[in-house]
C-alpha positions as a printed Julia matrix, in Angstrom:
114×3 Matrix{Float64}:
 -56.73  -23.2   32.29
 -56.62  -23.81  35.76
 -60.62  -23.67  36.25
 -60.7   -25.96  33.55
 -58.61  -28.97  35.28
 -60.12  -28.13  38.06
 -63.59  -28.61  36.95
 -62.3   -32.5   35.54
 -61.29  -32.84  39.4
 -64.81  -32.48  40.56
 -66.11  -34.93  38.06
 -63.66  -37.68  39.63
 -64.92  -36.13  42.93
 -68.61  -37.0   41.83
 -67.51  -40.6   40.77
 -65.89  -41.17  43.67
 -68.7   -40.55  45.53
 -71.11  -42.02  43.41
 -68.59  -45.78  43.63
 -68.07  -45.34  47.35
 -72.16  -45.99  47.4
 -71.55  -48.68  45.1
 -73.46  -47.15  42.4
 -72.02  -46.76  38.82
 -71.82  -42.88  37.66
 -72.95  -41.95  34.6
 -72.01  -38.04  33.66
 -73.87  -35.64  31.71
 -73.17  -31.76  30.98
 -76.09  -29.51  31.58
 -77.03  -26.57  31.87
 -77.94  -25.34  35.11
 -81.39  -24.71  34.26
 -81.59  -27.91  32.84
 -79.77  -29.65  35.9
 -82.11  -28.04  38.27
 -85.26  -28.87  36.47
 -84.04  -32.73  36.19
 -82.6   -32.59  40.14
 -86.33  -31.49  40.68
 -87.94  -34.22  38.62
 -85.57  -36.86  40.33
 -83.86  -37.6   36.96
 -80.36  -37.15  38.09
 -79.13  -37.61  41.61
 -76.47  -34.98  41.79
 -74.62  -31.62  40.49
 -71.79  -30.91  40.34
 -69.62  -27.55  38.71
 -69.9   -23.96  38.66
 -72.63  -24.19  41.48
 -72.01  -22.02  44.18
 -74.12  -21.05  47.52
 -75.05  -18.17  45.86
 -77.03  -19.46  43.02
 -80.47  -17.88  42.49
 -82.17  -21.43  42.24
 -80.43  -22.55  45.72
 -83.82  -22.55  47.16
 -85.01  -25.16  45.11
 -82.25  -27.43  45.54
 -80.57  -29.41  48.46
 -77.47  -27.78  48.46
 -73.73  -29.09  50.39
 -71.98  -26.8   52.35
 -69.34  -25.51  50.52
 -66.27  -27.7   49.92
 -63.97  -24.62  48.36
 -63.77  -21.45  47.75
 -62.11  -18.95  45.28
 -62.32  -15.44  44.54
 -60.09  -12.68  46.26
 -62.06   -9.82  46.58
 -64.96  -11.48  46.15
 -65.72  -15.09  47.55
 -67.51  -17.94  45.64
 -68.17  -21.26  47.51
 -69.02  -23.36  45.65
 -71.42  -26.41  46.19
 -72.73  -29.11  44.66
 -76.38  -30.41  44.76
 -79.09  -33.26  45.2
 -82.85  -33.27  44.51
 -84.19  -30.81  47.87
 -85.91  -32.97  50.3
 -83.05  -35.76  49.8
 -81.53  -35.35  53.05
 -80.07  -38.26  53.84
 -77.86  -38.24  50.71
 -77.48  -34.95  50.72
 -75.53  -36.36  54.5
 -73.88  -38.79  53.35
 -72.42  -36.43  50.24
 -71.58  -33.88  53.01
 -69.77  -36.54  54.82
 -67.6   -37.8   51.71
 -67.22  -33.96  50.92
 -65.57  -33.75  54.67
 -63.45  -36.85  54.16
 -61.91  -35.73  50.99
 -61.02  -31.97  52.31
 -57.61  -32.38  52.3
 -57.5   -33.74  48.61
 -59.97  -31.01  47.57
 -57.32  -28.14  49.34
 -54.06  -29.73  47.75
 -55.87  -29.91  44.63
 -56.9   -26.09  44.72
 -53.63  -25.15  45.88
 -51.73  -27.07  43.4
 -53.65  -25.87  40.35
 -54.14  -22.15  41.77
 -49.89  -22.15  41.63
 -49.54  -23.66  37.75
């Protein structure tokens, strides 16, 4: 499905990220209570799919600003997120985020028409 390849697209979005800080990604599926819980423990560093802005544990999180959006009648942006209190990497994910718009929109639009 198109969600599906999508969602592998945000994993290579994550390792990207993760090897343009020179660090060596390691990926694990969780849930999101289980994500959060870790985030909040500092046992992971970052998560990634299915977040969006409006997630009820947002306020326990340091979440991006959103780097897509779907829906039509209803709008989901979705996010990704970093221990809260982690600002500076939550910055420099933000920044990457910004830098790789134009990928993230060509690979929305692409899959969105398949």
């Amino acid at each position: 499905t198109v969600a599906d390849r999508f969602y592998g697209d945000r994993i290579k979005l994550a390792m990207a990220f993760a090897r343009s800080l020179g660090a060596e990604p390691q990926i694990e599926f969780l849930s999101e209570a289980d994500a959060t819980e870790y985030l909040r423990q500092h046992q992971i560093d970052l998560m990634v799919g299915g977040l969006t802005n409006a997630s009820p544990r947002k306020d326990e999180l340091g979440l991006t600003r959103n780097y897509f959006q779907t829906g039509n009648e209803q709008k989901y942006e979705h996010v990704m997120a970093v221990p809260k209190g982690e600002n500076r990497f939550l910055v420099r994910l933000e920044t990457f985020l910004k830098q790789q718009q134009n990928r993230i929109q060509q690979l929305w639009e692409g899959e969105s028409r398949t």
